[in-house]
C-alpha positions in Angstrom: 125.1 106.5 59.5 123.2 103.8 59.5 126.5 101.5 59.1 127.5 102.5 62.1 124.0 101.5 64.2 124.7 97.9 62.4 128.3 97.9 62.7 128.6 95.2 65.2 126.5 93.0 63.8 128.2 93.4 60.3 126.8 94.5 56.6 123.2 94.7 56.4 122.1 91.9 54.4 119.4 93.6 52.1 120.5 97.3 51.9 117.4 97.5 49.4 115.2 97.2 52.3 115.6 100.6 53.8 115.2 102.5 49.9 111.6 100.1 48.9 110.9 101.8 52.8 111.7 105.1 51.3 109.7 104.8 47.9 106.7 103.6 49.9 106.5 106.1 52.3 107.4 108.7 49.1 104.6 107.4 47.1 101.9 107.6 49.8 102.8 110.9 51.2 104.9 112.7 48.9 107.6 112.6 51.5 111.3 110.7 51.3 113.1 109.9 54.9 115.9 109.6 54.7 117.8 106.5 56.0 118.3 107.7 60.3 114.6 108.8 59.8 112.9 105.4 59.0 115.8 103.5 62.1 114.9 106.7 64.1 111.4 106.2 63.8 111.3 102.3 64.5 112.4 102.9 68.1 109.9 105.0 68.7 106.9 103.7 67.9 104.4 102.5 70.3 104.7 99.0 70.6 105.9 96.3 72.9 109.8 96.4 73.0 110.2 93.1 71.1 108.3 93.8 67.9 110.2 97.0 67.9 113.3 94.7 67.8 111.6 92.3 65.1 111.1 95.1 62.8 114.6 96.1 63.6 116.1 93.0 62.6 114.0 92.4 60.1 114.8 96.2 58.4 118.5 95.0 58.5 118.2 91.3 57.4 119.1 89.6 60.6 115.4 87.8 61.5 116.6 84.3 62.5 113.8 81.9 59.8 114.3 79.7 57.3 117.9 78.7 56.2 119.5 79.8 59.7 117.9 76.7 61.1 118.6 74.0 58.5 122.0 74.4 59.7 121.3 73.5 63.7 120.9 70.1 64.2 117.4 69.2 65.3 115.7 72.2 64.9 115.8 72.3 60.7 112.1 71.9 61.2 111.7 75.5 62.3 113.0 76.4 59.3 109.3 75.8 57.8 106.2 77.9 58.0 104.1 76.5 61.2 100.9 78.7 59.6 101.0 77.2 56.3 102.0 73.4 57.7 98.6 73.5 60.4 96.7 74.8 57.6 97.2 73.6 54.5 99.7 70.4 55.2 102.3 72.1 53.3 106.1 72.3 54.2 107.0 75.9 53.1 110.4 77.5 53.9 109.7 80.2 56.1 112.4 83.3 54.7 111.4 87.2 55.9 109.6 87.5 52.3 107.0 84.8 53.3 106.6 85.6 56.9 105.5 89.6 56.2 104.0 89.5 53.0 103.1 86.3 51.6 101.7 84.0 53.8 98.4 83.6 53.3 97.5 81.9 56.9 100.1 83.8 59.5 97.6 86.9 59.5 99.9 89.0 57.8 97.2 90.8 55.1 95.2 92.0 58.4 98.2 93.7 60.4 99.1 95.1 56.3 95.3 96.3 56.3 95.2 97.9 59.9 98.7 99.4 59.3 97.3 100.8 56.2 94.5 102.4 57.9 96.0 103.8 60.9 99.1 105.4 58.4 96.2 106.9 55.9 94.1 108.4 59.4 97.4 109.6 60.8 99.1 111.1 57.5 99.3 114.8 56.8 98.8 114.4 52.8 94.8 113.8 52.8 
């Protein structure tokens, strides 16, 4: 099913993506979505309607960072992390790994944090 909701824009890049989802959730709650579940569930959440389409695109591979721009001429430079180049001088490619969990100047660990809190107060498994 979820195939189909991609099927225009081709295979899903990192089919792993939606199963770590699923042992994440499964290992916090004691609960396992299933696939339509976790898609279902993105466009529904409360949130302005283009962070509901990053987490879309970044769920099925398709966030435009790092190696997409080294191949248009004059803009390879956004293919680096601006967070970690204004704060550290560094030239970092930015890829969907880096962006959401490893930057360590993009604020990242606090919207991981505040996620983490507002799943744990809003969970049924206490």
């Amino acid at each position: 099913m979820l195939e189909n909701q991609t099927k225009k824009k081709g295979k899903l890049r990192h089919p792993g993506l939606i199963e770590d989802a699923q042992d994440l959730i499964e290992e916090e709650t004691g609960l396992r979505p299933d696939s339509q579940t976790i898609i279902n569930g993105i466009w529904k959440l409360k949130v302005q309607g283009r962070l509901k389409d990053h987490i879309w695109n970044l769920t099925i591979g398709r966030v435009k960072c790092g190696n997409y721009w080294l191949n248009i001429p004059d803009y390879e430079q956004r293919a680096y992390c601006v967070a970690c180049r204004e704060a550290e001088g560094s030239v970092t490619l930015e890829t969907e790994q880096h962006l959401w969990l490893e930057c360590e100047h993009n604020g990242q660990s606090i919207a991981w944090e505040t996620a983490k809190r507002i799943w744990k107060m809003c969970s049924t498994r206490r």
